[in-house]
ZATORKOL-757982 format. One record per residue (C-alpha): residue number from 1; x, z, y. Coordinates in nm, 3 decimals, padded with zeros to 5 digits. Example, Ala and Ser with C-alpha at 12.3 -4.5 7.8 and 13.67 -1.06 7.14 Angstrom:
2
REC pos      c1      c3      c2
REC   1  01.230  00.780 -00.450
REC   2  01.367  00.714 -00.106
***
This chain:
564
REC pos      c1      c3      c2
REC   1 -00.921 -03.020 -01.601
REC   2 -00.656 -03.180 -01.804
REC   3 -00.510 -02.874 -01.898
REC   4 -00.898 -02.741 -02.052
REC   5 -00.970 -03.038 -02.233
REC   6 -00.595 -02.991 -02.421
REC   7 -00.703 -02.671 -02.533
REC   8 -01.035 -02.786 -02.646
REC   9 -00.867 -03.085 -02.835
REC  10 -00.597 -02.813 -02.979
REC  11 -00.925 -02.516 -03.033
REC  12 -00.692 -02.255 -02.818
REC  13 -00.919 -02.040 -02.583
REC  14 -00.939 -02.218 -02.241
REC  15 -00.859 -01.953 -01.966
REC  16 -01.140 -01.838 -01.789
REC  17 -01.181 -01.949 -01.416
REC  18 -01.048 -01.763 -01.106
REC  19 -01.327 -01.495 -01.002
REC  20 -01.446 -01.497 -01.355
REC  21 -01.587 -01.311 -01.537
REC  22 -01.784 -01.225 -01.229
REC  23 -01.778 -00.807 -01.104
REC  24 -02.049 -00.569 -01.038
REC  25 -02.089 -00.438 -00.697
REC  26 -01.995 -00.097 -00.842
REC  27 -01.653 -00.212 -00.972
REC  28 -01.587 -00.434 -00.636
REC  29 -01.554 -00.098 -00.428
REC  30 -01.266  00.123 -00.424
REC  31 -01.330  00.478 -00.237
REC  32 -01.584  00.571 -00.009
REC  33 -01.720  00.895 -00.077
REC  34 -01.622  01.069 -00.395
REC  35 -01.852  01.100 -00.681
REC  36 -01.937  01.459 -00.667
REC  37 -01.917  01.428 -01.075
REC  38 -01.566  01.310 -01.033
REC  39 -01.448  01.599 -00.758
REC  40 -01.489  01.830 -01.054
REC  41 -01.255  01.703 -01.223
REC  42 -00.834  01.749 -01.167
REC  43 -00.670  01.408 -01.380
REC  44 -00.370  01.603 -01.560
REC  45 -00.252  01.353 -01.739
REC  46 -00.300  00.931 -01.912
REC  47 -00.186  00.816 -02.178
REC  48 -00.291  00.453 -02.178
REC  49 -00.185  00.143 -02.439
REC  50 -00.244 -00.204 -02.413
REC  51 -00.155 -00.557 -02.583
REC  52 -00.194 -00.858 -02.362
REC  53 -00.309 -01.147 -02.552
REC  54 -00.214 -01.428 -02.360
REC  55 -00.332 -01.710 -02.653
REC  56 -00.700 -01.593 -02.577
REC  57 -00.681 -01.452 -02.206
REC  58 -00.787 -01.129 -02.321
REC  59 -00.682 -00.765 -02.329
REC  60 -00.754 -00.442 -02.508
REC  61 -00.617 -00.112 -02.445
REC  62 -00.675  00.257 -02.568
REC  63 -00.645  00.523 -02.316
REC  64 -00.643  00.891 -02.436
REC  65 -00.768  01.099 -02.031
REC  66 -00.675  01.417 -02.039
REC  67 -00.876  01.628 -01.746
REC  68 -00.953  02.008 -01.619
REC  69 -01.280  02.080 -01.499
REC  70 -01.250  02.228 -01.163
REC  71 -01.621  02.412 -01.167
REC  72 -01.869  02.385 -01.471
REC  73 -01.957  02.030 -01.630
REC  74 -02.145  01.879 -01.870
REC  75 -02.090  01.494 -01.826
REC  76 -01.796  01.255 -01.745
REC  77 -01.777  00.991 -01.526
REC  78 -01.521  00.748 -01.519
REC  79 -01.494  00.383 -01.354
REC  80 -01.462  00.090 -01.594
REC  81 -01.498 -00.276 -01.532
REC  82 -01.801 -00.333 -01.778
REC  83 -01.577 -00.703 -01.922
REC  84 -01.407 -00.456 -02.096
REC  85 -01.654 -00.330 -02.301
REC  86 -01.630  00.011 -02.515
REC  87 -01.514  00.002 -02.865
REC  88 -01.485  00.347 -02.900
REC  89 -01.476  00.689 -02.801
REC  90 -01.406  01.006 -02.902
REC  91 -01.415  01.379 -02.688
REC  92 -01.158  01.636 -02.779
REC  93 -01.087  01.414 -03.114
REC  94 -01.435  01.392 -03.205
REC  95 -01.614  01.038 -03.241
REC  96 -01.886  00.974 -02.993
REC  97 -02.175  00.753 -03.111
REC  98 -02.240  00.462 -02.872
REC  99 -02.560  00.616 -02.714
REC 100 -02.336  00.973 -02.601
REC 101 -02.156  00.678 -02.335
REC 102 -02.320  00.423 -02.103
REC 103 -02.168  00.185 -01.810
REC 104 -02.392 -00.088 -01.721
REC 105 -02.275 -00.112 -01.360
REC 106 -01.889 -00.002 -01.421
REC 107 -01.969  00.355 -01.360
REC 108 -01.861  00.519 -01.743
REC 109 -02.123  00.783 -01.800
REC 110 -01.984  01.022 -02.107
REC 111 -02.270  01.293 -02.234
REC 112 -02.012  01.618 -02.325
REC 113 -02.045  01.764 -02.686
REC 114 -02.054  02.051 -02.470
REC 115 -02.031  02.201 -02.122
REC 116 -01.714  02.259 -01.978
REC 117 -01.611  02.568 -01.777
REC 118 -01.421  02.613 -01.498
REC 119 -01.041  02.607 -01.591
REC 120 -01.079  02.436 -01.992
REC 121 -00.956  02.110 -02.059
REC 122 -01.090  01.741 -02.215
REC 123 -00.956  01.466 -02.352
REC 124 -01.115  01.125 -02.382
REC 125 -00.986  00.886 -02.589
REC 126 -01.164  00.538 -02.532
REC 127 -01.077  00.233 -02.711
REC 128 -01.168 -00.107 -02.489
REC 129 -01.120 -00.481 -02.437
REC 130 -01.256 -00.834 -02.388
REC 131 -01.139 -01.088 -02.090
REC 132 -01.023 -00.908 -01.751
REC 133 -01.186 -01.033 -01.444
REC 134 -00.911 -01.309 -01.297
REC 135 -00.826 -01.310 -00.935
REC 136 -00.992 -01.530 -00.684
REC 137 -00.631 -01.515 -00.464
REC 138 -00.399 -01.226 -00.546
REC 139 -00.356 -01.028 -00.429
REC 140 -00.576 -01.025 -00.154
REC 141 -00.845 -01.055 -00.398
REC 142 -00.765 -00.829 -00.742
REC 143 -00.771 -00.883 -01.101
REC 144 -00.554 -01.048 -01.350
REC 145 -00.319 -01.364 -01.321
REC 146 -00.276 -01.547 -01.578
REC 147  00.041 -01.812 -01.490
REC 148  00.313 -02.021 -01.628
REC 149  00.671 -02.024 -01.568
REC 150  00.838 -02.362 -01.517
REC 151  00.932 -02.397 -01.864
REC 152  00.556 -02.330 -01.952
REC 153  00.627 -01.988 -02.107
REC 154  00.323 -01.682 -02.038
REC 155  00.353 -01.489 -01.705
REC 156  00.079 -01.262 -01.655
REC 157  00.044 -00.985 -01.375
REC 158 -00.204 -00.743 -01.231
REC 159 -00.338 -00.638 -00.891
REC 160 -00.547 -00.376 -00.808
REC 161 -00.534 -00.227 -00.475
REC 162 -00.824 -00.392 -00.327
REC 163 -01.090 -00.354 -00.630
REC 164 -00.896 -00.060 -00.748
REC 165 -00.742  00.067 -01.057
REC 166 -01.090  00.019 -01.308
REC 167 -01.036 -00.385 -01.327
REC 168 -00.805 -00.317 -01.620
REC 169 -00.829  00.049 -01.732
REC 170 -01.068  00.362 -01.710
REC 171 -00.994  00.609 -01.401
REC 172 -01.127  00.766 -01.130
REC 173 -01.083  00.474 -00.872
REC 174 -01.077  00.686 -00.564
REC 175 -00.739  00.778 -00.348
REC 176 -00.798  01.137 -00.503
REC 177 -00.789  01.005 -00.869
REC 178 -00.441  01.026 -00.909
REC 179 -00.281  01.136 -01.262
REC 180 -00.033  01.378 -01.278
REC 181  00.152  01.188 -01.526
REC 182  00.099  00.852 -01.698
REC 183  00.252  00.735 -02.019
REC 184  00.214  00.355 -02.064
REC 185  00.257  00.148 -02.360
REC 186  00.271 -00.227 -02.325
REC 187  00.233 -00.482 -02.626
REC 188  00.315 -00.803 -02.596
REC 189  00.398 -01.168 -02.767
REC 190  00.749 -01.221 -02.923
REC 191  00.960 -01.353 -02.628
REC 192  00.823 -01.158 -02.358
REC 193  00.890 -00.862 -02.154
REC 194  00.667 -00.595 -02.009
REC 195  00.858 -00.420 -01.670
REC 196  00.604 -00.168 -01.545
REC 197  00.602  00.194 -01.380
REC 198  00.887  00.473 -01.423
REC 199  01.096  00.501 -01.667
REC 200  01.141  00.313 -02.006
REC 201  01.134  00.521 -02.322
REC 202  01.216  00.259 -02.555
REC 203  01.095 -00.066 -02.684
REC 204  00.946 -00.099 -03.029
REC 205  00.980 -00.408 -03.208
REC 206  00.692 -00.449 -03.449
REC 207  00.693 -00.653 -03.785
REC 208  00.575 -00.996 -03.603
REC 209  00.799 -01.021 -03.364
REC 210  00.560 -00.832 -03.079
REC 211  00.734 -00.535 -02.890
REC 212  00.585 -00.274 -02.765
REC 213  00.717 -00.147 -02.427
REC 214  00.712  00.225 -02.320
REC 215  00.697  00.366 -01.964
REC 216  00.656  00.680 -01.778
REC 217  00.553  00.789 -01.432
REC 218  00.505  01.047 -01.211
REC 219  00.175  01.124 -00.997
REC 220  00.103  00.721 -00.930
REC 221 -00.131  00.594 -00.685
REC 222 -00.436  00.508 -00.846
REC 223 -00.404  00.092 -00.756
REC 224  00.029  00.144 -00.817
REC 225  00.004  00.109 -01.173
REC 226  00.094 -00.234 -01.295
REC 227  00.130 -00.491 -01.582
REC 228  00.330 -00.771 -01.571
REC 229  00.474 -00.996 -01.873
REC 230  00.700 -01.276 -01.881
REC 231  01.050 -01.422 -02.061
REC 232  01.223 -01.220 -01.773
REC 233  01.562 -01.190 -01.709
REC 234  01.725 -00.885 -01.532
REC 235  01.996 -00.728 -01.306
REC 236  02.060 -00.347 -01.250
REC 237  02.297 -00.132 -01.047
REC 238  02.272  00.174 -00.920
REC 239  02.288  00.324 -00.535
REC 240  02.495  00.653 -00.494
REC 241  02.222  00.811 -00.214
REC 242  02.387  01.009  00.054
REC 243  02.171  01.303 -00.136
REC 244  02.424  01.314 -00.395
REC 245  02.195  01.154 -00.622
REC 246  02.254  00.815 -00.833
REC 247  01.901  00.617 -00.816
REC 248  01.900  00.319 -01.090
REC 249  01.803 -00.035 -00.923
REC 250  01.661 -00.296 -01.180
REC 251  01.513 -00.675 -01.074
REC 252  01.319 -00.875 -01.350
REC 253  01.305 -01.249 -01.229
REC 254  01.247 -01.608 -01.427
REC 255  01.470 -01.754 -01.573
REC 256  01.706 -02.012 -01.371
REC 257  01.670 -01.807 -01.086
REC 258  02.010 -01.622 -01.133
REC 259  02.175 -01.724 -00.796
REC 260  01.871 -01.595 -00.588
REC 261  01.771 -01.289 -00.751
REC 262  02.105 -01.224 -00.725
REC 263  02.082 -01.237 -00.319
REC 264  01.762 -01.051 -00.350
REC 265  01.940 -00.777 -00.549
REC 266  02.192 -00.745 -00.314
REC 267  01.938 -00.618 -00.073
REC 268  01.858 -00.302 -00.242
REC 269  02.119 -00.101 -00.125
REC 270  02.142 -00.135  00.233
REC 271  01.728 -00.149  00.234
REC 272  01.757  00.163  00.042
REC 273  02.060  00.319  00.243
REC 274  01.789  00.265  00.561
REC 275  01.535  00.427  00.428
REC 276  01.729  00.752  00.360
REC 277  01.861  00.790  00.639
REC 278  01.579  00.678  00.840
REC 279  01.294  00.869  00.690
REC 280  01.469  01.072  00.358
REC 281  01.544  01.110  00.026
REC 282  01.366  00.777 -00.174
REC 283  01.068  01.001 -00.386
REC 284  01.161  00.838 -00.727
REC 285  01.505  00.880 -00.775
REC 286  01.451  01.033 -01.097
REC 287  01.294  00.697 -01.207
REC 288  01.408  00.416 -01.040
REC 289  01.413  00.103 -00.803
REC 290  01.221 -00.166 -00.963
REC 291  01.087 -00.500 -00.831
REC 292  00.941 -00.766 -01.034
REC 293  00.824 -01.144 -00.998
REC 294  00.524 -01.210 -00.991
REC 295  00.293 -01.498 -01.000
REC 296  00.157 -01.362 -00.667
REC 297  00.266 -01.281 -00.332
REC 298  00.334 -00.880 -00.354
REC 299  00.209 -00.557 -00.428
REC 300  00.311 -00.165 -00.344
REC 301  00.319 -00.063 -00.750
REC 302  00.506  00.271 -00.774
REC 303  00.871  00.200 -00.894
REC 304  00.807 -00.167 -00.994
REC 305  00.734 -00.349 -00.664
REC 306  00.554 -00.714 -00.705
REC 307  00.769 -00.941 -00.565
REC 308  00.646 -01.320 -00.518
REC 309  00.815 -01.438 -00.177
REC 310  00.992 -01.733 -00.310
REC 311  01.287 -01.603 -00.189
REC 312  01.214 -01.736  00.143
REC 313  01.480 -01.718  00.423
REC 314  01.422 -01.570  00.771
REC 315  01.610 -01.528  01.117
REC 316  01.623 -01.140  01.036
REC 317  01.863 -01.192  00.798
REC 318  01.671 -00.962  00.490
REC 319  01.342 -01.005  00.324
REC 320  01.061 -00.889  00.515
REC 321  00.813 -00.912  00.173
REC 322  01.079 -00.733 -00.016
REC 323  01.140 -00.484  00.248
REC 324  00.732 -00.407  00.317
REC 325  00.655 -00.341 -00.007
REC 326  00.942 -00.095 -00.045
REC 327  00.834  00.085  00.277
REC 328  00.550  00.160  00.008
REC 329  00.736  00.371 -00.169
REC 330  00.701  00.633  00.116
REC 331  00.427  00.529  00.297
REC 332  00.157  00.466  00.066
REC 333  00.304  00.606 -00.291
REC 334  00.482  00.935 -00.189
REC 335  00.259  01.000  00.106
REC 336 -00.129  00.880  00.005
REC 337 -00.398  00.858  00.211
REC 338 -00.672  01.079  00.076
REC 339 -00.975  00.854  00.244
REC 340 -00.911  00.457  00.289
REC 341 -01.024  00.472  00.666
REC 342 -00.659  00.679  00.722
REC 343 -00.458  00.370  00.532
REC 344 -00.331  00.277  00.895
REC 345 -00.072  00.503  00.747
REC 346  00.011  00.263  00.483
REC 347 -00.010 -00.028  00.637
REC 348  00.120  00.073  01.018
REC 349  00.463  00.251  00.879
REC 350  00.516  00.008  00.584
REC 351  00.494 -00.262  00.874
REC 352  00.673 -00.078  01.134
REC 353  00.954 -00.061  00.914
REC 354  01.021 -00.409  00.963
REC 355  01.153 -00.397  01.283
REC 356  01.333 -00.099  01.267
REC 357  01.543 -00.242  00.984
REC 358  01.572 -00.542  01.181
REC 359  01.753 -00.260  01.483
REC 360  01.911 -00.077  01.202
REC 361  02.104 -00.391  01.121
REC 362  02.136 -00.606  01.469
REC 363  02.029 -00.396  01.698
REC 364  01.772 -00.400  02.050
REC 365  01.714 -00.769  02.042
REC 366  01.648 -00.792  01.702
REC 367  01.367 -00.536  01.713
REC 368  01.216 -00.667  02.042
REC 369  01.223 -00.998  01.887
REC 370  01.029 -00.887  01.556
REC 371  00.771 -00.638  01.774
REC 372  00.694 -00.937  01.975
REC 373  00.606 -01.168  01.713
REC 374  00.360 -00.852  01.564
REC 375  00.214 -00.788  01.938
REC 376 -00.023 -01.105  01.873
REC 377 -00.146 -01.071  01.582
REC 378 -00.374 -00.777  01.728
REC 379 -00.718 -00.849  01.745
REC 380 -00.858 -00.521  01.885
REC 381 -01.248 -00.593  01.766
REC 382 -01.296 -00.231  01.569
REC 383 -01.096  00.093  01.572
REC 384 -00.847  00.183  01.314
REC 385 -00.956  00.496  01.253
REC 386 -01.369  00.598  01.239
REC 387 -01.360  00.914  01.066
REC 388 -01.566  00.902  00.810
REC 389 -01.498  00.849  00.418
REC 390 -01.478  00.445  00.378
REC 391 -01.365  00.226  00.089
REC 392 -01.077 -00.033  00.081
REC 393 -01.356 -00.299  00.172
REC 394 -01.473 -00.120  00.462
REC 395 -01.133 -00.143  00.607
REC 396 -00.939 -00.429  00.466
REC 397 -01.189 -00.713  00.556
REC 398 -01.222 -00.790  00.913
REC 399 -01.519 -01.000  00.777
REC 400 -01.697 -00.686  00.665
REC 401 -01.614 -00.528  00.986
REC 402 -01.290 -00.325  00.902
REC 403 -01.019 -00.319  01.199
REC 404 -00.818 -00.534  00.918
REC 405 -00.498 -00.701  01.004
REC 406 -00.484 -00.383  01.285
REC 407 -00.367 -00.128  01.048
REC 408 -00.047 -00.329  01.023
REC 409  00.045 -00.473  01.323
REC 410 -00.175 -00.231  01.576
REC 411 -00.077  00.076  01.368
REC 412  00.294 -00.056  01.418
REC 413  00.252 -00.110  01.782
REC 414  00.102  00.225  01.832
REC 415  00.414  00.361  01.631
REC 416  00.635  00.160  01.849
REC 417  00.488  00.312  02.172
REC 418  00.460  00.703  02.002
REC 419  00.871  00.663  01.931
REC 420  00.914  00.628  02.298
REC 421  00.700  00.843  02.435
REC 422  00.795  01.180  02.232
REC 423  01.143  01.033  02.117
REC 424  01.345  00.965  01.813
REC 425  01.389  01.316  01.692
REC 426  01.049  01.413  01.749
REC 427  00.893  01.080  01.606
REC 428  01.101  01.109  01.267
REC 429  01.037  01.474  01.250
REC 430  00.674  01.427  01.223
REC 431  00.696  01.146  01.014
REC 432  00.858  01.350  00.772
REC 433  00.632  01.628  00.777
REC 434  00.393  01.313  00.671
REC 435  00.585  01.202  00.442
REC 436  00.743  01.501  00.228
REC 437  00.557  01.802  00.432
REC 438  00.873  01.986  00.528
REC 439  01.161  01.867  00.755
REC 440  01.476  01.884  00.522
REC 441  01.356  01.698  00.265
REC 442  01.600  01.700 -00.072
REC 443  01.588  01.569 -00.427
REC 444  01.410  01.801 -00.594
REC 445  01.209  02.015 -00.298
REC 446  00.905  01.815 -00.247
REC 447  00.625  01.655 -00.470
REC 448  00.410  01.349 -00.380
REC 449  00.123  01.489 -00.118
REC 450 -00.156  01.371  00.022
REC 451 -00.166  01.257  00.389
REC 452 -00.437  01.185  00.702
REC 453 -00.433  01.097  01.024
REC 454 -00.505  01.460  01.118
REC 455 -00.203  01.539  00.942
REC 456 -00.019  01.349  01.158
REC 457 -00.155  01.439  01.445
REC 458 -00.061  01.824  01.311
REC 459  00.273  01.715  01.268
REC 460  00.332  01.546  01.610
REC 461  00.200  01.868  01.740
REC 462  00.430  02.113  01.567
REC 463  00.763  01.911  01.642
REC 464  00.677  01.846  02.016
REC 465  00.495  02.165  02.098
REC 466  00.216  01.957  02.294
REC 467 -00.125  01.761  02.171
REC 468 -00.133  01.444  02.178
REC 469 -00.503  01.423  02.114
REC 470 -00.557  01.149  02.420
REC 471 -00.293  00.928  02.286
REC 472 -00.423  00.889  01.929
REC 473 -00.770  00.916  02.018
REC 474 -00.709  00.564  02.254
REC 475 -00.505  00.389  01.998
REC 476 -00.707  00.482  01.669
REC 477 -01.024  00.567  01.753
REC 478 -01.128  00.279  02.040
REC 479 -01.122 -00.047  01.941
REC 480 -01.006 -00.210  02.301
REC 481 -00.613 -00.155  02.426
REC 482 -00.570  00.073  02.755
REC 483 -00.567 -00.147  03.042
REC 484 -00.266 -00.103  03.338
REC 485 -00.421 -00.174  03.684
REC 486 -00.163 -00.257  03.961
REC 487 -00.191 -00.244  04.337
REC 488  00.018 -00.265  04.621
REC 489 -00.028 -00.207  05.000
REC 490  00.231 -00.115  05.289
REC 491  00.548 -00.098  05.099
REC 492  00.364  00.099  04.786
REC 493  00.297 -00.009  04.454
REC 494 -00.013  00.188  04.248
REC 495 -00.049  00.219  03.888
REC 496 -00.354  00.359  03.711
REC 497 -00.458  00.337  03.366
REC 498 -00.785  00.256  03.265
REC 499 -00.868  00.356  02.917
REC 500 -01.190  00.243  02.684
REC 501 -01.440  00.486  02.799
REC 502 -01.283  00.655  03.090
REC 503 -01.110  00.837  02.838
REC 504 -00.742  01.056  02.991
REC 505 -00.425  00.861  02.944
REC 506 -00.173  01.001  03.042
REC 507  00.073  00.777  02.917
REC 508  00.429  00.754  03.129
REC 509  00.553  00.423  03.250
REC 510  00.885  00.275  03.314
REC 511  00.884  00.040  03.619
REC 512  01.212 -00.186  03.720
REC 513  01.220 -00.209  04.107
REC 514  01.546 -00.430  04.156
REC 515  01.851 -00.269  03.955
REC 516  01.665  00.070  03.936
REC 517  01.424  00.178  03.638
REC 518  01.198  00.446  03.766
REC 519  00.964  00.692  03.488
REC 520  00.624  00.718  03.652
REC 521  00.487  01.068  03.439
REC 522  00.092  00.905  03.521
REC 523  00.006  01.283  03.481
REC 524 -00.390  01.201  03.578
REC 525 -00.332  00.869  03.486
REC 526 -00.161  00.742  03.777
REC 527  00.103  00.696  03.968
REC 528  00.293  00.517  04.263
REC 529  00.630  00.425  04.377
REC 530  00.808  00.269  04.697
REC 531  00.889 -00.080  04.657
REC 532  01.124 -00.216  04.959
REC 533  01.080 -00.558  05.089
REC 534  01.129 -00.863  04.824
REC 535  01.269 -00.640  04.580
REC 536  01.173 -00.766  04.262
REC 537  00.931 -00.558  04.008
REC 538  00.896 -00.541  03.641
REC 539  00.614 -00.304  03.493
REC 540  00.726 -00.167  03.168
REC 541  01.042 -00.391  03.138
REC 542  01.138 -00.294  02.759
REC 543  00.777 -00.327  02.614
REC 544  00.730  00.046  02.546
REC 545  00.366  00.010  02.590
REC 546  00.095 -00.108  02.337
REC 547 -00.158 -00.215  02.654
REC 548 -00.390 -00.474  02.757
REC 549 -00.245 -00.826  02.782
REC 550 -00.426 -01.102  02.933
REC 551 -00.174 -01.327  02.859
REC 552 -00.259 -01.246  02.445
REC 553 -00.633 -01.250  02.511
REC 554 -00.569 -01.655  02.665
REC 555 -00.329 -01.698  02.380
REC 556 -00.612 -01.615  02.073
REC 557 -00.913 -01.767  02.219
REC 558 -00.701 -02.090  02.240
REC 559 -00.559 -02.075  01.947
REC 560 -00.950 -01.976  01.798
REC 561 -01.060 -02.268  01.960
REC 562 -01.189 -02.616  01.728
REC 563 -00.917 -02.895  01.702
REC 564 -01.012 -03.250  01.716
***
């Protein structure tokens, strides 16, 4: 309050209020099913300016669309957050007048000068601005953030994955609405710096002391395009893959942070150096590495990862913020999900990545330690996967009944268990058919691709020569874990799973029976073994097994209950 009655005293625009100006329905959703409009349409190419004008929280931007009509059309449609009004527009370099164009709900509706055919080409060039929407919480709620360093200098960023990528500029916001190629150009005050997707072309310094910066990218994810300004500082490097290949590594950070971005930096590498030889070649070599800091807690944006951890310290040893939003690179940027309700993908590698970094680097007890503090966060209320076209709300919110926090820590669980179960080669295999669609991935061979659950599925099929329909339909498509019955009688111990639904589950288990470890194969979904007098019995002694625990269940619905 202090702060708005300055800038009334000094007439400076006083910033507008988190969740303001307030979003249309329309603009809130991300996904869902396709406009049938929009599915005629292939995005070649964006070439998309802005300035950021911090001294009146606003921002303006000009972005020239080039498309190809897939079948015949006669109108565009385009999703635009409807605070940013139109200023302009023009088809194919011709001016529109303002009643050829309407978006009263964020849906841009252009009338065509004329019908396209299948195969031609259009280019819209629309000229927009006013004040961006400003994020409740980023960036679990999206839109702009306008901040402050320390010193009381501008820092301004942008999040988008959750309302999409129409908060600040004019797209398709769908999965499938990704460019081919995206030229950005970011203006901004004297003093400040604009780090953003791909690769820089140059700065331009203009007259009064503004600068211009200029980036390119590469087939982005719709929400993975990002602006962020501030006075930053930066370090770079570059990694020398084991592809032969010399990736540049850049880190923007505030100043008088030296000594800890420093630490951060160092973690590139090694983080990198897992990946590779984990899953493959990182898909943006030809760009580079980027992370940023941001005035929020993190974001997947392609090549320039948001980075707002604080530079917190952990018992792993690495930074788990740092290291999940990389995992994007692969698992959300290279390898998209086509239809929100498969973003387990996403969200169940990029998490699962955790803790096999955390083996990579210490080993067994390392990763047990990390699955174990994952293994109750599960809540197990709504399946991951429902199999029909949903939008980032439908699955995000737990509140709007989405399976939520599941697609991380469930989707990493169910990872955990599929590694086991098929085995490493197998399991990384198919991930890489995921990932780059072939299994000897190499600079240069593969382009980003579009993923499901399906395709997974597919790919675990091809590598291992069996289905494993049972499996994924229990873990993705029921909401409740497979339960483990045990009995004993007369020397013999009987296991026999019992899945939601009565559903086969024929899922092995390892059983400890003094010194010895003994593979039931649960072929019809059960199994025995001898157990000799007082010897001691473990089911499942290394935790290979995403299953019903009781001792969980007690565990939430104490920790859900009210304190006094």
């Amino acid at each position: 309050m202090l702060l708005l009655a300055a800038l009334a005293l000094l007439g400076a625009a006083a910033p507008p209020r988190r969740g303001e100006p307030p979003l249309t329905a329309q603009t809130m959703r991300s996904g869902g099913v396709l406009d049938p409009d929009q599915a005629k349409l292939r995005f070649d190419a964006a070439d998309l300016a802005f300035e950021v004008k911090p001294a009146t929280y606003q921002l303006f931007g000009t972005a020239t669309l080039t498309f190809t009509a897939t079948t015949p059309l006669d109108v565009l449609k385009l999703d635009l957050d409807r605070n940013l009004p139109i200023l302009a527009l023009a088809i194919d370099g011709s001016p529109l007048a303002p009643g050829a164009w309407s978006n009263p709900e964020g849906r841009l509706t252009i009338r065509l000068p004329h019908p396209l055919a299948a195969g031609q080409r259009v280019t819209a060039r629309i000229s927009y601005g006013g004040t961006p929407h400003v994020a409740v919480n980023a960036p679990w709620d999206d839109g702009v953030v306008w901040s402050h360093t320390p010193d009381g200098r501008t820092w301004f960023a942008t999040t988008a994955e959750g309302y999409g990528c129409d908060l600040f500029w004019p797209c398709i916001d769908h999965p499938l609405g990704e460019p081919g190629l995206v030229t950005l150009h970011i203006t901004v005050p004297a003093g400040l710096k604009a780090p953003s997707n791909g690769v820089l072309l140059g700065v331009d310094n203009l007259p009064d002391g503004r600068t211009t910066w200029n980036w390119r990218t590469r087939h982005p994810n719709t929400y993975a395009l990002a602006l962020n300004v501030g006075p930053y500082e930066q370090i770079s490097g570059s990694y020398h893959s084991r592809f032969g290949n010399t990736i540049p590594m850049f880190y923007w950070y505030l100043p008088g942070e030296r000594r800890q971005a420093e630490a951060l930096f160092a973690e590139f590498a090694p983080t990198l150096d897992f990946f590779e030889s984990t899953i493959g070649p990182y898909p943006w070599g030809d760009e580079k590495v980027g992370v940023v800091e941001t005035p929020h807690k993190g974001m997947e944006h392609q090549t320039i990862n948001a980075y707002g951890n604080a530079y917190a310290k952990a018992p792993e040893g690495f930074d788990w913020l740092f290291q999940h939003e990389f995992a994007h690179e692969w698992f959300g940027n290279q390898m998209t999900a086509a239809n929100w309700d498969d973003y387990w993908l996403h969200e169940g590698f990029g998490t699962y990545m955790q803790p096999l970094y955390g083996r990579w680097r210490e080993g067994e007890a390392r990763y047990a330690i990390m699955l174990g503090d994952e293994r109750g966060r599960i809540a197990n209320r709504v399946p991951m996967v429902r199999g029909r076209p949903l939008s980032e709300d439908d699955v995000y919110e737990a509140t709007n009944g989405g399976p939520g926090q599941d697609i991380y820590y469930k989707g990493s669980w169910m990872l955990h268990s599929l590694r086991w179960l098929i085995g490493d080669r197998a399991f990384f295999d198919a991930t890489r058919l995921l990932v780059y669609g072939r299994l000897d991935p190499r600079p240069g061979n593969f382009q980003p691709r579009y993923g499901s659950t399906a395709d997974f599925e597919a790919a675990v099929r091809q590598v291992t020569g069996r289905d494993y329909r049972w499996f994924f339909d229990v873990y993705l498509r029921q909401a409740a874990l497979p339960d483990l019955v045990e009995a004993q009688a007369d020397g013999r111990m009987t296991l026999r799973w019992r899945a939601p639904g009565d559903r086969p589950f024929p899922m092995p288990v390892e059983v400890q029976v003094g010194d010895r470890v003994e593979r039931l194969a649960m072929a019809d979904g059960s199994g025995a073994l001898t157990v000799p007098d007082g010897a001691h019995v473990v089911i499942d002694p290394w935790s290979r097994l995403l299953r019903r625990s009781i001792a969980i269940e007690e565990l939430q619905a104490w920790r859900a209950r009210p304190r006094n």
